[in-house]
Each structure stands twice: as structure tokens, then as C-alpha cells.
N, C-alpha and C positions, 0 to 999 in steps of 0.2 A: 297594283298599278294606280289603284284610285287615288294614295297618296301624292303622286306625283301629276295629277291632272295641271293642277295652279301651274307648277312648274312649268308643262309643256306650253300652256299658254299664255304665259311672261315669256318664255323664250321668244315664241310665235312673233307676243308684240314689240320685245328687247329686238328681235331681227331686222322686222320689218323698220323701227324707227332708224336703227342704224343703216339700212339700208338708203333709205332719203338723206341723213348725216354724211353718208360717203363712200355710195355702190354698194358693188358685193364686196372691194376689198377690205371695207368697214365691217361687211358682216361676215368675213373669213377671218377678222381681228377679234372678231367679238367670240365665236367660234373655239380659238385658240386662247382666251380671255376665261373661258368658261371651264377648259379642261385645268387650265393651270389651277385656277380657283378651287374645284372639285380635288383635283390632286392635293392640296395645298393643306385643305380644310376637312379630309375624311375623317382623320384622327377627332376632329371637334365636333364632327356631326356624333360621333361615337360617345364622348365625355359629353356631350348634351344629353344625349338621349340616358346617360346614367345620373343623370340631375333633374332633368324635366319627369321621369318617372319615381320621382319621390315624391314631387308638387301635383298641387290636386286640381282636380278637372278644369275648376276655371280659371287657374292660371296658364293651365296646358294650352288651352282655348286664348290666351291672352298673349301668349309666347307666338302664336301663330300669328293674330291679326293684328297683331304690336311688331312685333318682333320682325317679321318680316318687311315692313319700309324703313327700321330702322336699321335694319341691314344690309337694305339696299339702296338707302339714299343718305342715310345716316353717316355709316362706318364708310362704305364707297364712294361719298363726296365730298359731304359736309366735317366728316371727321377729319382726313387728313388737309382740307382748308384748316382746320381749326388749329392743326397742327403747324402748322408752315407760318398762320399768323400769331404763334405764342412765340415758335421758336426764333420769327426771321421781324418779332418786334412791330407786326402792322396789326391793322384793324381787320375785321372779318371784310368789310365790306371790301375792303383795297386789294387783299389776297382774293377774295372771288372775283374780285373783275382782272386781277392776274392769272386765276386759273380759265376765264372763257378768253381772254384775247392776247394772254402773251403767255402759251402752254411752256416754251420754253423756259423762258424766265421761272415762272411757277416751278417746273421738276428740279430746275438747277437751285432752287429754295428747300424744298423738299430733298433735296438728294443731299445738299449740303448740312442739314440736321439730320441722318440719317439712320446716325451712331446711336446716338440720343431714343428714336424710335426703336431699333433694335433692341437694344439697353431694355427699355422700358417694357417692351411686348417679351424679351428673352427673361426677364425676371420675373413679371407674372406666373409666364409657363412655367419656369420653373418651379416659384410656390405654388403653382398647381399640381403639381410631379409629386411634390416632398409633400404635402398634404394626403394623396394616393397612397404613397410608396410609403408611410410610416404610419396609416390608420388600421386599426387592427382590425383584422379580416379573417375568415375563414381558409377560403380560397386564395392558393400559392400560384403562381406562373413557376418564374425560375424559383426554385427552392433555394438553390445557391448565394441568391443573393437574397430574397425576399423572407428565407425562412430557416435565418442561422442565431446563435446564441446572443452575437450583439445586436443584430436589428431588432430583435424580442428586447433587447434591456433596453436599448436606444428607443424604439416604441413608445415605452412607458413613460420618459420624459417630455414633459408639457413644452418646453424651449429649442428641444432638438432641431426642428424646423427653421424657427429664428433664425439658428446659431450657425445651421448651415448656410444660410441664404444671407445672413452676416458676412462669415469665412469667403464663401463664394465673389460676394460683392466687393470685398477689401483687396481682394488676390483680382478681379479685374479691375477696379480704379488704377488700381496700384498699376498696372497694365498702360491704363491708357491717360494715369496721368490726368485727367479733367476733372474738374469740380462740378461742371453741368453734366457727365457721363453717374456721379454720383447722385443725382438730385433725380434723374433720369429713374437711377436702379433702384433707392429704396424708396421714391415714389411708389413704383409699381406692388415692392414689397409692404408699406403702411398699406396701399389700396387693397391688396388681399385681406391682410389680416382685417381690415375694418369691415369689410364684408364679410369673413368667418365671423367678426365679435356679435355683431349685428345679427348676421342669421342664429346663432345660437339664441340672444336673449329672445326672437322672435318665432324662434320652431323648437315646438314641443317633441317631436320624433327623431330629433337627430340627424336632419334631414335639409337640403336651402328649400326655401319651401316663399312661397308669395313674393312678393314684391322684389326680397333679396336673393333668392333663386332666380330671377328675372334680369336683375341687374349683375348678378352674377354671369348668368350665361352671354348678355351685352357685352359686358368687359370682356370676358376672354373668346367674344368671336373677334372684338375688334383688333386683341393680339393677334390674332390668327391672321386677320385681314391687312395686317402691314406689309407682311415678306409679298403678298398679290399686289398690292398699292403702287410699291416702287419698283416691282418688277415690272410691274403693266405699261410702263411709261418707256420701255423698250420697243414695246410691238406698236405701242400709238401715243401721242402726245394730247388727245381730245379727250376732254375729261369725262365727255360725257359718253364718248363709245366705252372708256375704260369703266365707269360707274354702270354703264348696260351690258358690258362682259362677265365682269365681277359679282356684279347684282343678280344676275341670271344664276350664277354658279352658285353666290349664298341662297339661294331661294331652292336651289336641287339638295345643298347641305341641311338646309332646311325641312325639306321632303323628305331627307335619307331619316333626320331624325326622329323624325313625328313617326317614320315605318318602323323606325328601330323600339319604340315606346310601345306600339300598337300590338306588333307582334312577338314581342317580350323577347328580342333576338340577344339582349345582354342575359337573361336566362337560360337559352338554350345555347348558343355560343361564352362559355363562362371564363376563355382569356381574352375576350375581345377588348373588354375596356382597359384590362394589363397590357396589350398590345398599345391601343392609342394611348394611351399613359404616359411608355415608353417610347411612344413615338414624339411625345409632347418635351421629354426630357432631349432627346433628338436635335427637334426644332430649337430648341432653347438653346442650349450648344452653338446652333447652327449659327442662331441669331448674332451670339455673341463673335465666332469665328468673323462674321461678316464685320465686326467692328474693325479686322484689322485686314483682312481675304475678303476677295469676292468669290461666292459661290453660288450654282447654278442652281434655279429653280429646278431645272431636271433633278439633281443630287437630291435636294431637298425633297421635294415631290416622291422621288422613290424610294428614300429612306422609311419614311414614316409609311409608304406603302407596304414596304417590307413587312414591318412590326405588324401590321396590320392583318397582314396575308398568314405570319406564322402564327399569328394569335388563334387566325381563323381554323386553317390545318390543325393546328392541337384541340382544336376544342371541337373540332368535328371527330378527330380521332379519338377523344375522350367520350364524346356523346356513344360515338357509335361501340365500344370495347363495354361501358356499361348499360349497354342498352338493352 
């Protein structure tokens, strides 16, 4: 429980301010702001915690009192400002003073590059997936897929990854037709590999470790934090109830994962992080479905709940049968 102390009391004071912001319906928005988030992002709290427990104590320590405002004020406000003025061609300061007094305008900016963000956060995940899904490991979930003769030869080659996330990104351009929908998807894909290049010349274990373990886990909470961003702009159009919904809920994914590191629960649960994984591979799909379908956060949320849930079932069934 101790893990989640901070948490309860950022919600306490995320309430209270939205409460003066605009009643309690502001703080039944926030409330409902908070679950979606948590739903959204377990799978990430899960792939943190199998990243943050390679890196060493003081970056752990650094990821907490770093990481968490820039979670929450960073990715929940300032990020997608930042987004809306790259893509809709303004200055930072003219898109912020769009998002406090003309929220409308602001989402209809925002929701009209939208494609572009999905694209972006839907191809990171994915070279998150195929980095997972193709490292060689001990430990099999599905065997079927994870532990057959050509994933063993496919494994071995260094470009595999590339070559999918190539394949993958030509067969959707090709889809939707845009030259910014391209610029969008191997953006996301140079930005992985630059951080695998990097973390390798800078960790000796094998492992993201300092600085680019850091900026590593940033980057893919902020994927995570897109599909909450423009959903949030449903239930309320005030950026800053949606940054105190949102913000609350990264700071619980937060606390899940620092409990997840402490109590070595990817050790004793061992298909938990092949469940987020595969939940991650999920969201990415999802991501990109949305470029042409809209689809419910609910759908989303319970999907990757799913993986999560049988990851969990099997590895409790596996704990207990060799126990």
C-alpha cells in the first residue's frame, strides 16, 4: 500500500482542484478520466516495470521524481500543445492560449491531425512488440507462435524487425495514401531504433539502463498517453480538468509500476509482461484501425485487459502446479 501513498494524495489534491474548476461534475469527469487512463495504460505500467528493473537504483529513484511531472504535466498538457502546434503550423504560445480559451477550436485542431498521432504512437508500439516478440528468451507464453522453427531462424536475423515494421508501414501508407501519414510512421520507427542504438553503445548488460532507459520509458508512456488525450476531450473540453484526470491515472500507472519492480511480481507472475506485450501489439492494431474506424475506448481498454488477465491466470497456474 505504501507504494501508492503519493498517488492517493495527488488524487486528494487533483480532486479538490477540480472541484473549485467546476463542482463535483468536474470531479465525476476527473473520476471517469482516471479509470480510462488506468484501463488504458496497465499494459505500460507492466513493460515499465520489465525496464525500470534492469536500471540501477538511481535512476529508479530518478524515474520517480522525474518522471512523474513529466507525466503529468508534460505528456497530459504540454505534449499534445506541442502536437497541435507542429501539426496545425502555430507557435507554442498561440496554440496554448487556444487550448485555455478557445477548447473547442483547440480539439477540432487536435482531432483533425489525429491520423498522424495515431500513426506515430501505433508504430512505436509496435517496434516495441517486435523487439519483445523476437528477443531471445527462455520463457514461451504461446508456444505456437513464439516457439516454432521460423521464429527460431527469423530471431537470428539482425533486420527482421526493420523489415517488418517496413512491410507493415508500406501496406498502410499505401492504405491511406498521405505522405504526412508516412513521415508520421517511420518517424516513430528511426525514433525506436535511435534509442535501441544508443542504449546498446551505453549499457554494458544488455539491458536500457540510465539516461536512455529514462527517455525510453517517456517515449512510450507518451504513446500510450495519446489514445487518453483525444479521448478525454469527450467527457470534457477544459484542459486542465482533462491533464488532472489523466495526470492522476499516469501517477497510479506509476505506483503500479514502482510495486511491480519492488516486489519482483514479473518474477513470480512469468507471462505477465508476454501478456502486456501482446496487449501492446493490440493497441497498435488498434491505433492504426482508428486511422480509418472509430473505436471505443471501452474495446481498447478491455482488450489489452484481457491479455493481461490471461497472462495473469496462466502464471498463477504455472506457479502453483510447480510449486
Amino acid at each position: 500500500m505504501k507504494y501508492f501513498y503519493s498517488s492517493f494524495i495527488l488524487t486528494f489534491l487533483g480532486l479538490v482542484a477540480a472541484y473549485f474548476l467546476g463542482g463535483f461534475i468536474a470531479v465525476y469527469i476527473c473520476i471517469l478520466l482516471i479509470i480510462l487512463e488506468v484501463s488504458l495504460s496497465f499494459d505500460n505500467a507492466v513493460v515499465n516495470a520489465r525496464v525500470l528493473r534492469g536500471m540501477s537504483a538511481v535512476w529508479q529513484r530518478r524515474f520517480i521524481i522525474y518522471g512523474i511531472p513529466i507525466a503529468v504535466f508534460g505528456m497530459r498538457f504540454l505534449f499534445p500543445i506541442l502536437i497541435v502546434s507542429i501539426a496545425a503550423d502555430m507557435q507554442m504560445i498561440q496554440t496554448l492560449n487556444l487550448a485555455l480559451n478557445n477548447p473547442d477550436e483547440y480539439h477540432n485542431a487536435l482531432s483533425n491531425n489525429k491520423n498522424q498521432i495515431y500513426i506515430f504512437g501505433g508504430a512505436f508500439l509496435l517496434m516495441v512488440f517486435l523487439s519483445f516478440f523476437f528477443e531471445e528468451r527462455e520463457i514461451k507464453w504461446i508456444g505456437i507462435l513464439e516457439d516454432n522453427y521460423l521464429i527460431k531462424i527469423l530471431t537470428k536475423s539482425k533486420n527482421i524487425i526493420l523489415s517488418i515494421a517496413i512491410l507493415a508501414g508500406i501496406v498502410l501508407i499505401a492504405l491511406t495514401q498521405n505522405p504526412t501519414d508516412a513521415i508520421a510512421y517511420f518517424s516513430a520507427v528511426l525514433l525506436h531504433l535511435g534509442l535501441e542504438m544508443f542504449d546498446e553503445m551505453f549499457s554494458t548488460s544488455g539491458v536500457k539502463s540510465g539516461i536512455m532507459g529514462f527517455l525510453y520509458l517517456e517515449v512510450l508512456d507518451a504513446s500510450f498517453s495519446f489514445d487518453g488525450v483525444i479521448g478525454a476531450f469527450a467527457m470534457s473540453q477544459d484542459i486542465f480538468i482533462i491533464m488532472i484526470g489523466l495526470g492522476i491515472g499516469a501517477m497510479f500507472v506509476r505506483s503500479l509500476t514502482i510495486y511491480m519492480v519492488r516486489q519482483k511480481i514479473l518474477e513470480s507472475f512469468i507471462y505477465l509482461e508476454h501478456g502486456a506485450h501482446y496487449a501492446i501489439l493490440a493497441l497498435a492494431i488498434i491505433m492504426f484501425i482508428k486511422v480509418f474506424h472509430e473505436v471505443s475506448e471501452i474495446i481498447t481498454g478491455t482488450t489489452s485487459l484481457i491479455f493481461i488477465a490471461l497472462a495473469f491466470i496462466h502464471s498463477l497456474y504455472k506457479r502453483k502446479s510447480h510449486g
